[in-house]
N, C-alpha and C positions, 0 to 999 in steps of 0.2 A: 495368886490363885487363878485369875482369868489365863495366865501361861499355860500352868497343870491342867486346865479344863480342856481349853484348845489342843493342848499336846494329844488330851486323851480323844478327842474328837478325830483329829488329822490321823492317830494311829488305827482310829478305826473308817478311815475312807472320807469323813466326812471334813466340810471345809469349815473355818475358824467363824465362830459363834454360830452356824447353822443350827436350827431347831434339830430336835427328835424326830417329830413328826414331818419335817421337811426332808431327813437323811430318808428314812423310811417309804417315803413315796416315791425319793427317787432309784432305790434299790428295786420297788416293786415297777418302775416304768421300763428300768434297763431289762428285769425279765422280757416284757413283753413289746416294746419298740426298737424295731433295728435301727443299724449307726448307718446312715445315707447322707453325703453332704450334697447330695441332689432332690433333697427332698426338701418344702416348703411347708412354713406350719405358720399359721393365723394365731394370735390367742386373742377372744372376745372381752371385750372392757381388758384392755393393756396393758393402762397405768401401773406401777412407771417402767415397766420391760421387765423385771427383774426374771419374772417368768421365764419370757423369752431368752436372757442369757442363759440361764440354767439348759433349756432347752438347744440350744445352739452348741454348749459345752458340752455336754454329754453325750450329742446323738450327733453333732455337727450341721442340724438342722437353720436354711434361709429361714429368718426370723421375719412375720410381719403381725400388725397388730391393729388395729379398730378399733377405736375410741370415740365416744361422744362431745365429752367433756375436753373444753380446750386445753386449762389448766393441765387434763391427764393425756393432752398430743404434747405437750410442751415438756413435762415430767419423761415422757416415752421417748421423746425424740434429744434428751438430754443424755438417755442410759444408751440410747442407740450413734450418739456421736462418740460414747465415751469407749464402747467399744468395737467400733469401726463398722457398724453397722449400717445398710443404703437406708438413709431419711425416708425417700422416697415410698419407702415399704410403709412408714407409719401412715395409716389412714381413717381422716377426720372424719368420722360421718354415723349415722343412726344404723346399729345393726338390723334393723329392722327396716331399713330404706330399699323399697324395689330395683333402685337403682343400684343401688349396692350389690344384691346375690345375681341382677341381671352378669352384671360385669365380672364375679367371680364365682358362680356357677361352677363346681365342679373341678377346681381351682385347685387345691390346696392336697399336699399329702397327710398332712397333721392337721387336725382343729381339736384346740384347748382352750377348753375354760375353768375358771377357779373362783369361787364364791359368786355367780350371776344367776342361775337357773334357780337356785332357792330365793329368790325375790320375785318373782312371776309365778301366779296360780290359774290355771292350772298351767305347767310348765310344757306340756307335748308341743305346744306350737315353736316353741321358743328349740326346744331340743330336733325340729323339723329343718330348723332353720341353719343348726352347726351342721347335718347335713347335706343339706344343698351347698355349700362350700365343697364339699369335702369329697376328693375322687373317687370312684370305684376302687378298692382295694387298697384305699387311706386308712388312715388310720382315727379315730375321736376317743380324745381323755376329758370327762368331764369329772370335776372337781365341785362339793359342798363339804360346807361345814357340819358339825354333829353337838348340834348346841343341849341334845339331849344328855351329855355326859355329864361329868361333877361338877361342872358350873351352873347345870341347869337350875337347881334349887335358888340360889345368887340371883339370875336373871329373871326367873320369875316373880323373885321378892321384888327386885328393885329396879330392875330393867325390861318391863312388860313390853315397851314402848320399842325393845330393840328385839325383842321378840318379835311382836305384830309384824315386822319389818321382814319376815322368813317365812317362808312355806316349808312350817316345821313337819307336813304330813309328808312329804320325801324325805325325811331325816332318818327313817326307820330300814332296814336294807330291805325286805321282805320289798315295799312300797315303793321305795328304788330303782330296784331291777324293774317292775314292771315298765317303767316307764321308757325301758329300751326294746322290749320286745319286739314293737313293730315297725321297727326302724330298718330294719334290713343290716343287719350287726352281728358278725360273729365276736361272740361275746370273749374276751379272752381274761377279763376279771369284772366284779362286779361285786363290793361291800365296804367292808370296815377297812379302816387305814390306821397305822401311827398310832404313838404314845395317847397319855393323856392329857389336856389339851384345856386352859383356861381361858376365853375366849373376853375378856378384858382388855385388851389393850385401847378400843378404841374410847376405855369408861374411864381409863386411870388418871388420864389429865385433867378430868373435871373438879372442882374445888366445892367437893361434895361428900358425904359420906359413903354413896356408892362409889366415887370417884377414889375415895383413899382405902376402902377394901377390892377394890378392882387392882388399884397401882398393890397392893400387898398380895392378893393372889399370884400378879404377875410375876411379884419376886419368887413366890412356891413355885412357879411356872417355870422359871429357870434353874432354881436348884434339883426340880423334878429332870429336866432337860439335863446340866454335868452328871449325875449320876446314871443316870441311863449311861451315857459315853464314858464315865469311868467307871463303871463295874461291866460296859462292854455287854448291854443286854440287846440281842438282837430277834428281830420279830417278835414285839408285842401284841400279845393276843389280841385278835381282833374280835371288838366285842362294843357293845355302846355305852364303853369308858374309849374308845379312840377319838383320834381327834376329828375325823371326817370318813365320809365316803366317795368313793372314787369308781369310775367307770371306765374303764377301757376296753376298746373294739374297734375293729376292721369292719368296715364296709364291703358287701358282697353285692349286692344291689341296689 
């Protein structure tokens, strides 16, 4: 059965066990990010690159990354030996260290990030700070999760604690967007993204009762995920049943 799944994935673009919501984001980037293999792209909190190869593959983008957490330079710098990627790029250090934007200031053609700006409230300063990386007429994809969708009911009963943990007041698109306005951004998207989206995985290994309806949703989660790729459904309404919202924009000033 995992063959028939794959098969139907590969025939629709997408690569073997790749989520829904991952084929989906990356169809909506290829819209909007050109193919430059002179372009350089940062992704904030790294661990463990997976990001960064996707991004490399696609667009043929120099991959570099910025991590705090050693465990997550040593995880980065395992995906970046594995696919010939310069070490060197991987870089240990607090994103929020002055020495840090001193030295890359203005740096970078791409700045990504994916699940970090919903953990800071309020977020503008943090969102201030992918732009000072990022050149004049770069590009910024920023990436949260949408824990407001059909898991939220789940989360609330029994996972409040992983709630607290998000600044679920940008979860909403309306809320969102503003948060780019005066950034100096031409906006080239900004909302819903991807399937629907059970946001479990990190509950399912617990030896808990939210732990074994977390690992059971997770299985809805993928049988939700083959079906999509074998009935070949493309562009899921964007709505808050998706799995995230996403940001992309060029810098103008």
């Amino acid at each position: 059965m995992r063959r028939v799944f794959d098969n139907a994935r590969l025939k629709r673009g997408a690569r073997s066990g790749q989520s829904y919501s991952s084929f989906e984001l990356h169809n909506l980037l290829k819209t909007h990010l050109p193919i430059r293999q002179e372009y350089s792209v940062i992704e904030i909190g790294c661990a463990p690159g997976n990001n960064l190869v996707d991004l490399h593959r696609l667009f043929g983008y120099e991959p570099y990354g910025v991590e705090n957490s050693h465990s997550g330079v040593i995880s980065t710098l395992e995906t970046f030996h594995k696919h010939g990627f310069d070490a060197a790029n991987v870089i240990e250090a607090d994103f929020f260290d002055q020495k840090f934007h001193k030295r890359f200031k203005n740096y970078f053609d791409v700045v990504f990030s994916e699940g970090f700006i919903e953990h800071f409230n309020p977020p503008e300063e943090v969102l201030n700070l992918h732009v000072n990386l990022l050149k004049t007429g770069g590009h910024l994809i920023c990436i949260i999760p949408n824990l407001f969708g059909l898991f939220y009911p789940f989360l609330r009963l029994c996972a409040r604690d992983m709630l607290k943990a998000h600044n679920l007041e940008i979860m909403q698109k309306s809320t969102f967007e503003r948060l780019f306005v005066s950034l100096g951004m031409d906006i080239k998207f900004c909302g819903y993204f991807g399937g629907v989206q059970f946001y479990g995985s990190s509950l399912k290994r617990e030896h808990s009762l939210r732990g074994f309806v977390a690992a059971a949703l997770d299985r809805v989660q993928d049988c939700i995920d083959h079906s999509m790729f074998l009935f070949g459904v493309r562009n899921f309404p964007q709505s808050r049943l998706s799995s995230g919202l996403v940001f992309i924009g060029q810098r103008t000033s």
